[in-house]
C-alpha atoms as an extended CHARMM CRD file, in Angstrom:
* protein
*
       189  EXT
         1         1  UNK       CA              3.3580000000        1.7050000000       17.2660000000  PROA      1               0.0000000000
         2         2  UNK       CA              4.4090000000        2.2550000000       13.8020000000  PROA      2               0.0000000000
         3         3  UNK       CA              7.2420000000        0.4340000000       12.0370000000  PROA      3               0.0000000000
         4         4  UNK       CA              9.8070000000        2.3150000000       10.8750000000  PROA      4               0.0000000000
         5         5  UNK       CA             13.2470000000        0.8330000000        8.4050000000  PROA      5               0.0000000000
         6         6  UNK       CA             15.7960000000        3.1610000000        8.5630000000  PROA      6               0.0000000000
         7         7  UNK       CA             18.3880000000        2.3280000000        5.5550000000  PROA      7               0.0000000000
         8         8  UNK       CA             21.9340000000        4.2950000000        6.2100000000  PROA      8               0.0000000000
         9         9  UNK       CA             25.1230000000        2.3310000000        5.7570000000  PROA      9               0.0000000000
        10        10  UNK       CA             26.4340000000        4.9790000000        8.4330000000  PROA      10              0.0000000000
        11        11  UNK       CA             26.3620000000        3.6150000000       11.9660000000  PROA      11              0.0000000000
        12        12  UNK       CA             26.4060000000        7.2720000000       13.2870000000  PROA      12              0.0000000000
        13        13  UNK       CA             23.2940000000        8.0690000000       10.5960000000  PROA      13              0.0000000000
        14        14  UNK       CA             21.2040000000        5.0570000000       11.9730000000  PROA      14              0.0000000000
        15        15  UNK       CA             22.0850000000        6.2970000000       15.7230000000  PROA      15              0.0000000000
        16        16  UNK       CA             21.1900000000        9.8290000000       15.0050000000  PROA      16              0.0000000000
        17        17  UNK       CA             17.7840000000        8.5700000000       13.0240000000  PROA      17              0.0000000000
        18        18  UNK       CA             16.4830000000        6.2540000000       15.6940000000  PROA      18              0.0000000000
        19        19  UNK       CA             17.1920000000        8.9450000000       18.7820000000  PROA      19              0.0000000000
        20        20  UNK       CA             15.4100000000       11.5870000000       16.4320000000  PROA      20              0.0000000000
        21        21  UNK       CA             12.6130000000        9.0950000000       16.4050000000  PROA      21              0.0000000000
        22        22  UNK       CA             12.7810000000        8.2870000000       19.8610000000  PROA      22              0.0000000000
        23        23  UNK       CA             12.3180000000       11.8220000000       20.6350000000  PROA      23              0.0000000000
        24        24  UNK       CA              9.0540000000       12.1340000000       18.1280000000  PROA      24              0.0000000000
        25        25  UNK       CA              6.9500000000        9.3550000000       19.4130000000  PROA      25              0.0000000000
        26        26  UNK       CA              6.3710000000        5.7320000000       19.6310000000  PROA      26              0.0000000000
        27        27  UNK       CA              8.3780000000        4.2490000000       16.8610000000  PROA      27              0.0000000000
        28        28  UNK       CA              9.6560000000        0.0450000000       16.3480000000  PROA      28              0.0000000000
        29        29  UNK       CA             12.6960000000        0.7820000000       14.1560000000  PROA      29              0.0000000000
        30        30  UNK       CA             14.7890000000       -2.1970000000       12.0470000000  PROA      30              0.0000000000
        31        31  UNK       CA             18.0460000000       -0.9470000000       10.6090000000  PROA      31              0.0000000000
        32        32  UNK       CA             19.3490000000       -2.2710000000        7.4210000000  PROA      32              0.0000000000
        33        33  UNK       CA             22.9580000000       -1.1090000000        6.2700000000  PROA      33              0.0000000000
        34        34  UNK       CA             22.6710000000       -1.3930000000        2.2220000000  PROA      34              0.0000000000
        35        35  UNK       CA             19.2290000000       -1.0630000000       -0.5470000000  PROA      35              0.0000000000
        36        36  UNK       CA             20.2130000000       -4.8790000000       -0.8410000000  PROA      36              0.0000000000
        37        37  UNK       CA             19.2780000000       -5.7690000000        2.4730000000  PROA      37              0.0000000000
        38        38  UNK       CA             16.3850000000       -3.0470000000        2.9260000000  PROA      38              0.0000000000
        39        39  UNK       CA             15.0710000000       -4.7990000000        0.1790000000  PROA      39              0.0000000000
        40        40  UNK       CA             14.9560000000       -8.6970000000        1.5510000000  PROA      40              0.0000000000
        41        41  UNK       CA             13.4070000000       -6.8700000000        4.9370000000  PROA      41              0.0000000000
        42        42  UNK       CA             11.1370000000       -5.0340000000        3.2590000000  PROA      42              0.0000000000
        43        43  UNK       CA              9.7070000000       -8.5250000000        1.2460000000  PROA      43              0.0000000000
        44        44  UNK       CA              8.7450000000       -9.9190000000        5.1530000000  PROA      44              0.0000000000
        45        45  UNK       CA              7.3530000000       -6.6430000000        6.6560000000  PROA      45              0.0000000000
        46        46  UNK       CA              5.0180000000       -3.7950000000        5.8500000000  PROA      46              0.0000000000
        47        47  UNK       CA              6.4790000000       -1.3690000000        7.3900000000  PROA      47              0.0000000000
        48        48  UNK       CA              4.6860000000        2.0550000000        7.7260000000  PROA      48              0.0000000000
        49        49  UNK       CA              7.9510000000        4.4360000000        7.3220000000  PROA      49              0.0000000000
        50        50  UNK       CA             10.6950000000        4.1060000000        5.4950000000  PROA      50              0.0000000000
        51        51  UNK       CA             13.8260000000        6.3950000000        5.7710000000  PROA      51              0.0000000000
        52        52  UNK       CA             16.7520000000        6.1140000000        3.3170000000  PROA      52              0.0000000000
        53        53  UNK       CA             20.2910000000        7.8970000000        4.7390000000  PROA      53              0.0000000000
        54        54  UNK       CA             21.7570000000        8.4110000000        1.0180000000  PROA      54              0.0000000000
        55        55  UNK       CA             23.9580000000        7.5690000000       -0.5440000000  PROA      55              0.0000000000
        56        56  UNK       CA             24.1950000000        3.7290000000        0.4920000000  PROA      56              0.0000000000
        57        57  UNK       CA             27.3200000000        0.9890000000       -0.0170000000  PROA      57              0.0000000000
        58        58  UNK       CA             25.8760000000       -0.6060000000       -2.8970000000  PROA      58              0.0000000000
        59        59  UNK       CA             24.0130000000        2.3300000000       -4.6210000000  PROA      59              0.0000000000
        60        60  UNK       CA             22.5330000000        5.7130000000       -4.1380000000  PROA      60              0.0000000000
        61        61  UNK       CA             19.2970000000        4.9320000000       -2.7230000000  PROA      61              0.0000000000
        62        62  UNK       CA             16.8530000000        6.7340000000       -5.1870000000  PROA      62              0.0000000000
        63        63  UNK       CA             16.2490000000        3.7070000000       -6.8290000000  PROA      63              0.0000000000
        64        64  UNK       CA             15.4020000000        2.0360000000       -3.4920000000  PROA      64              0.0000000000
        65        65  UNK       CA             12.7850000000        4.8230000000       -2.4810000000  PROA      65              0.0000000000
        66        66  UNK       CA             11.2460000000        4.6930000000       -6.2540000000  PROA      66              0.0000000000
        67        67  UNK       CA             10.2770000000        0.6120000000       -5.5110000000  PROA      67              0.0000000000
        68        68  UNK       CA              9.4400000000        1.0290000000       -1.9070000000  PROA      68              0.0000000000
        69        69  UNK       CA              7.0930000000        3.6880000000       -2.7930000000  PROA      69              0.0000000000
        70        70  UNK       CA              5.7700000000        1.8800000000       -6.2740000000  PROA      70              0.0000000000
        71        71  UNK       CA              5.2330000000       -1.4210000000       -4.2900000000  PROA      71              0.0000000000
        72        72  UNK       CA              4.3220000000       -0.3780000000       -0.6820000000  PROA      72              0.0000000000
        73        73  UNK       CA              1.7750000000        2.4220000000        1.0580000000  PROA      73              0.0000000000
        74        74  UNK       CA              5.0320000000        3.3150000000        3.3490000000  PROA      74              0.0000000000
        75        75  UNK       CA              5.9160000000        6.9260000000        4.2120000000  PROA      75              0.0000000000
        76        76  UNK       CA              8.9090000000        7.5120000000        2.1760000000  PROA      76              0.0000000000
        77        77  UNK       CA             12.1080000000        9.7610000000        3.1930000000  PROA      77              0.0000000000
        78        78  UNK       CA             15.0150000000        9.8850000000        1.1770000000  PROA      78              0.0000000000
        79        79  UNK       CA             17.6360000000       11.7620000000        2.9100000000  PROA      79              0.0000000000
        80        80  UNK       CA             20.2240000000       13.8250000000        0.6590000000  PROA      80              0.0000000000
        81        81  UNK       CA             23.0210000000       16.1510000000        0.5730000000  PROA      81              0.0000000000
        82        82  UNK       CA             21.7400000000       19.4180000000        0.6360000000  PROA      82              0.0000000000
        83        83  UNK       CA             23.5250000000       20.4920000000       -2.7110000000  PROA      83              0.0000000000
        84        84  UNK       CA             21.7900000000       17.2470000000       -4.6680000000  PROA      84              0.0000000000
        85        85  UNK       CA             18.1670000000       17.2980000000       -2.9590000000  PROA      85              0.0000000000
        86        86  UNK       CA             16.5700000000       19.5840000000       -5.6630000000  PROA      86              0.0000000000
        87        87  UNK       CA             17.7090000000       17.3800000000       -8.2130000000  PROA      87              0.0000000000
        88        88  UNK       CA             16.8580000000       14.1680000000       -6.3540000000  PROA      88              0.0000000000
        89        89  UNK       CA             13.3250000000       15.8850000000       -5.4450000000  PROA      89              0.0000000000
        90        90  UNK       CA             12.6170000000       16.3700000000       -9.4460000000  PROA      90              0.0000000000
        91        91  UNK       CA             13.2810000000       12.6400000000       -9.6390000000  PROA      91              0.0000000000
        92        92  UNK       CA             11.1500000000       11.5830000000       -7.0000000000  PROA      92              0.0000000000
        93        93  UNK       CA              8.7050000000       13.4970000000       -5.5330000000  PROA      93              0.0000000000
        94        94  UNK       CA              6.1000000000       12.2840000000       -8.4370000000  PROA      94              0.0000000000
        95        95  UNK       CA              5.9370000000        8.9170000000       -6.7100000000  PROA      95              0.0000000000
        96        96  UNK       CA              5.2150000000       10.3680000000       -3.1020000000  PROA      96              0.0000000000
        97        97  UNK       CA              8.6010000000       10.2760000000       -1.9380000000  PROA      97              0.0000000000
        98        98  UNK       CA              9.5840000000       13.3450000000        0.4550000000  PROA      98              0.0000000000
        99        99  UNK       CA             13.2490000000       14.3660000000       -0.0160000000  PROA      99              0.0000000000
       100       100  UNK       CA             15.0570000000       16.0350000000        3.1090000000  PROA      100             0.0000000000
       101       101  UNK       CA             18.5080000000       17.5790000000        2.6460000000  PROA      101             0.0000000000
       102       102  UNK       CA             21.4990000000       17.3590000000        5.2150000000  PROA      102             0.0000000000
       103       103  UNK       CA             22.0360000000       18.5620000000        7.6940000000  PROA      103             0.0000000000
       104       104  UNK       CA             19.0940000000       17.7510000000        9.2160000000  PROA      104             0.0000000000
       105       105  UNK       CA             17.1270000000       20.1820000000       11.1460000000  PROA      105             0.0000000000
       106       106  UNK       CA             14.5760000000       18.2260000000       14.0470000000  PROA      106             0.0000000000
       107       107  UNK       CA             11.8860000000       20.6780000000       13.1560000000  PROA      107             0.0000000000
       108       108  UNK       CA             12.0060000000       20.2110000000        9.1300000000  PROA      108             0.0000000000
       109       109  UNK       CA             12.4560000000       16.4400000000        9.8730000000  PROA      109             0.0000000000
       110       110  UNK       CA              9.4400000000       16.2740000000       12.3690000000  PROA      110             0.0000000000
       111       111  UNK       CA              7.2690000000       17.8610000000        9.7230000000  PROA      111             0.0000000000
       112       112  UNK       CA              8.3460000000       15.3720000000        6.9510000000  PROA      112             0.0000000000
       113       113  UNK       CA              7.6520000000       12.3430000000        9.2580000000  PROA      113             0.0000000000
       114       114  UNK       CA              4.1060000000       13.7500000000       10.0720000000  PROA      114             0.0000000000
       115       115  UNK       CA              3.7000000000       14.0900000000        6.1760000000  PROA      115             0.0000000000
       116       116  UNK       CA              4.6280000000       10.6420000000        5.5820000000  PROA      116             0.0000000000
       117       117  UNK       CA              2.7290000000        9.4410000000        8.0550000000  PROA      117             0.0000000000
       118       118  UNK       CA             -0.2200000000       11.1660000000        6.7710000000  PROA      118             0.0000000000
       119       119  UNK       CA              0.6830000000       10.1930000000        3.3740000000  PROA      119             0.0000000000
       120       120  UNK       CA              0.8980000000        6.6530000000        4.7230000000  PROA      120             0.0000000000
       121       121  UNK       CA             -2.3170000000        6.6090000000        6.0930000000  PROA      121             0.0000000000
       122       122  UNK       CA             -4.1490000000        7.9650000000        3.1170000000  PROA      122             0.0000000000
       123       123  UNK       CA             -2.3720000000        5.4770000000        1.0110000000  PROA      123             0.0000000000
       124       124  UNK       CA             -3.7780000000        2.8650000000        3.2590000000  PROA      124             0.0000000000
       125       125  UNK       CA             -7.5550000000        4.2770000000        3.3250000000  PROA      125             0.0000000000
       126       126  UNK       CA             -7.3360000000        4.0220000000       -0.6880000000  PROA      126             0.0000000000
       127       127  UNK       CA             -5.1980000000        0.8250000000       -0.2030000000  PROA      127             0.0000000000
       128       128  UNK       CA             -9.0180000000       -0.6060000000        1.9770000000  PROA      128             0.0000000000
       129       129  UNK       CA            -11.4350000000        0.9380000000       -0.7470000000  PROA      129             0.0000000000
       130       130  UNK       CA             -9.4860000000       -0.1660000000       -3.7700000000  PROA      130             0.0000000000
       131       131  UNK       CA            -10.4120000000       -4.3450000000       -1.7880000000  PROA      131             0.0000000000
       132       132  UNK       CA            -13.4030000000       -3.5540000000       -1.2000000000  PROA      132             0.0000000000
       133       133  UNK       CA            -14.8760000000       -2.1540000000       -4.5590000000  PROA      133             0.0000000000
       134       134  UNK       CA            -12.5870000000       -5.4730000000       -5.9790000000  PROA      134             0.0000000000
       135       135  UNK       CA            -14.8360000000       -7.8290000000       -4.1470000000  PROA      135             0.0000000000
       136       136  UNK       CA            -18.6510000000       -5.9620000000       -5.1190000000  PROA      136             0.0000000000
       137       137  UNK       CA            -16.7220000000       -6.3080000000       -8.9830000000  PROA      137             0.0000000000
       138       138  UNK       CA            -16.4260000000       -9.6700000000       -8.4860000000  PROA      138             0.0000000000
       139       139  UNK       CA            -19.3870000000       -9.9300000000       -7.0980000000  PROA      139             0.0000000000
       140       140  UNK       CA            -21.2940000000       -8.2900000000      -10.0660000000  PROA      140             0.0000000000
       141       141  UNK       CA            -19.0380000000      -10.4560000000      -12.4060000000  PROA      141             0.0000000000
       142       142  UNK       CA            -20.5600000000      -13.7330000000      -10.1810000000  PROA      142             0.0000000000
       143       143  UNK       CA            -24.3970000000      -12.8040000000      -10.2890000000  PROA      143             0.0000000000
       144       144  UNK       CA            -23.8650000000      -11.5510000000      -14.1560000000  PROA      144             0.0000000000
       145       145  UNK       CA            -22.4510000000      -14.6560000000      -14.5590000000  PROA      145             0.0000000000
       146       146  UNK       CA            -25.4260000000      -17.0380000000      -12.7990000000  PROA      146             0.0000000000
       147       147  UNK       CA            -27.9300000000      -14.4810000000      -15.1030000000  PROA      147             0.0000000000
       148       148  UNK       CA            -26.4220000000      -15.5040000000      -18.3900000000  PROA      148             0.0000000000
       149       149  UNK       CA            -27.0540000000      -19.3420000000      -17.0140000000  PROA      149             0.0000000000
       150       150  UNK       CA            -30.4380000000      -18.6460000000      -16.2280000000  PROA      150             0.0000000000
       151       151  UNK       CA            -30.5840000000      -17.2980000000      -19.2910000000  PROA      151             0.0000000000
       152       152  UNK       CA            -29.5300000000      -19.6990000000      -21.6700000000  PROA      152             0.0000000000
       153       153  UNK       CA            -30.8680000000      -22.8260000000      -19.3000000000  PROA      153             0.0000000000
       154       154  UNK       CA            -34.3900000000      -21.8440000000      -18.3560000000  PROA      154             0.0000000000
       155       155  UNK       CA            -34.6910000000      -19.3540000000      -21.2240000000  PROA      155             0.0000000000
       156       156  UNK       CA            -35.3130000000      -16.4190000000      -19.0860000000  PROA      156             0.0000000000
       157       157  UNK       CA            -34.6620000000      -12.5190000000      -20.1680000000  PROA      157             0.0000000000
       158       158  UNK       CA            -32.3910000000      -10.9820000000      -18.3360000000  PROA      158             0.0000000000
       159       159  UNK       CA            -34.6330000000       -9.1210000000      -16.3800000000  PROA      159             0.0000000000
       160       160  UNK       CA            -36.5420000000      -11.8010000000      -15.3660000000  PROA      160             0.0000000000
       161       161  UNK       CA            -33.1880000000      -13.6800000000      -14.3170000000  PROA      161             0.0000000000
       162       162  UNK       CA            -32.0400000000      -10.4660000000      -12.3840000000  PROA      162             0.0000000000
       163       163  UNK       CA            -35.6510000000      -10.4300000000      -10.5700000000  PROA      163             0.0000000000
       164       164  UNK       CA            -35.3080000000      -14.4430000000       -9.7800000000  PROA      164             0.0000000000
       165       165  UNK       CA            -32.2870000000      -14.2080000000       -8.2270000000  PROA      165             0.0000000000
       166       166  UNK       CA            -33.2610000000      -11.0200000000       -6.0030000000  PROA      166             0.0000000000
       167       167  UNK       CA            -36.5160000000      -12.9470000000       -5.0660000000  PROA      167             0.0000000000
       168       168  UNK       CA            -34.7420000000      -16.0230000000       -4.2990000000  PROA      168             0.0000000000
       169       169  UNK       CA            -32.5770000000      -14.2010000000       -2.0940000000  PROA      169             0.0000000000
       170       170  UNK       CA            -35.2670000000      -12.7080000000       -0.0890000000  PROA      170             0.0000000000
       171       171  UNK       CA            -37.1370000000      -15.4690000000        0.1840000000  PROA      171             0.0000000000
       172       172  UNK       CA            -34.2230000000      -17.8400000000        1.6660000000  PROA      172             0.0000000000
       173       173  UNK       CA            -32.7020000000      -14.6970000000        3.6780000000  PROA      173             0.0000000000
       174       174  UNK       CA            -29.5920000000      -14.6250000000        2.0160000000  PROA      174             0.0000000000
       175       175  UNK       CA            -27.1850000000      -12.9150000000        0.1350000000  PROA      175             0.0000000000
       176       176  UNK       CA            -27.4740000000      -12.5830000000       -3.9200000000  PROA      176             0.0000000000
       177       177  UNK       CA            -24.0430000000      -13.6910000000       -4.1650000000  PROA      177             0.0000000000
       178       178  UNK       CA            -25.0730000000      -17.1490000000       -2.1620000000  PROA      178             0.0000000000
       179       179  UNK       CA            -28.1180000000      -17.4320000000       -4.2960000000  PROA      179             0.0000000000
       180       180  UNK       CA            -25.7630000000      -17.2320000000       -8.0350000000  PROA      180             0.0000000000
       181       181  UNK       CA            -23.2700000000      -19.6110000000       -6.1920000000  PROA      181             0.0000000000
       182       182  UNK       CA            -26.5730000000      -22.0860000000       -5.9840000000  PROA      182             0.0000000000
       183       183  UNK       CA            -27.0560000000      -21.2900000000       -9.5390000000  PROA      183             0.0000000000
       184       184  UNK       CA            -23.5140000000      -22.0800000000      -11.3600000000  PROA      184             0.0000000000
       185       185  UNK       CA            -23.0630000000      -24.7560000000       -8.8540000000  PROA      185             0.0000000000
       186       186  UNK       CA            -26.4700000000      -26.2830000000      -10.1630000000  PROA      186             0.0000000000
       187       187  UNK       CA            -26.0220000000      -25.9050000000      -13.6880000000  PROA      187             0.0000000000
       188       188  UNK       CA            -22.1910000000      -25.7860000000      -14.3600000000  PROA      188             0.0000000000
       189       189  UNK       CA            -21.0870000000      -29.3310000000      -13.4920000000  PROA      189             0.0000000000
């Protein structure tokens, strides 16, 4: 079930949002009235959609799209009059966020949730990639690291200190990270 804030400091906008959602699929909406508020909700969850009814109490709510969208992988919908949504869209759409102009029609706004969604799911694939190359960096950085002490400590080349640490490895059956843990541990006291 995806999570879904719906900003709109319009009761009847939030009502009409959350039944259009309703009607689309399986949806957990929260409701926040200002960007203020969206804001603090946004800190506690990760929420997978994020639709913004503009303009909002306490400011328009392009500015509140631009940081969910910098900061989160959320689906972003910014929801405009229809005379101002090519000018928002010109302003926005570089940082993934989809612009929809009022009125609303179900079949535009189904499409746009589906593209978020998908957008949102991409962002989330990279979001799993980006961690995982992170941790083989660091664990280059950690083995490079245990070669320069092998290095300067036992006055190996560095090929011969890559080639110890894969052998030592093998032979204990584990990993090469484990094995340049040993090493720094042993010589970096």
């Amino acid at each position: 079930m995806a999570q879904v804030l719906i900003v709109s400091s319009s009761a009847q906008g939030r009502g009409f949002l959350e039944a259009l959602l309703q009607d689309h699929g399986h949806y957990q909406a929260a409701c926040a009235q200002t960007g203020g508020e969206a804001r603090r909700m946004l800190i506690d969850v990760d929420y997978d959609l994020v639709l913004i009814n503009a303009p909002l109490k306490d400011e328009f709510g392009g500015e509140l799209a631009l940081k969910v969208a910098q900061q989160s992988a959320a689906g972003v919908l910014l929801i405009v009059k229809g005379a101002l949504a090519d000018e928002v869209s010109a302003r926005v759409e570089d940082f993934g966020v989809f612009v929809l102009p009022k009125p609303i029609s179900r079949a535009l706004f189904f499409q746009a949730v589906k593209l978020a969604q998908a957008a949102h799911l991409r962002m989330m694939g990279l979001r799993s990639e980006n961690e995982q190359l992170q941790v083989k960096i660091a664990e280059i950085r950690l083995i490079d690291r245990a070669k320069c002490v092998l290095i300067q400590y036992q006055n190996m080349t560095e090929q011969q200190a890559h080639r110890y640490i894969e052998k030592q490895a093998m032979d204990l059956r584990v990993t090469r990270r484990e094995v340049a843990q040993g090493i720094l541990q042993a010589y970096e006291q």
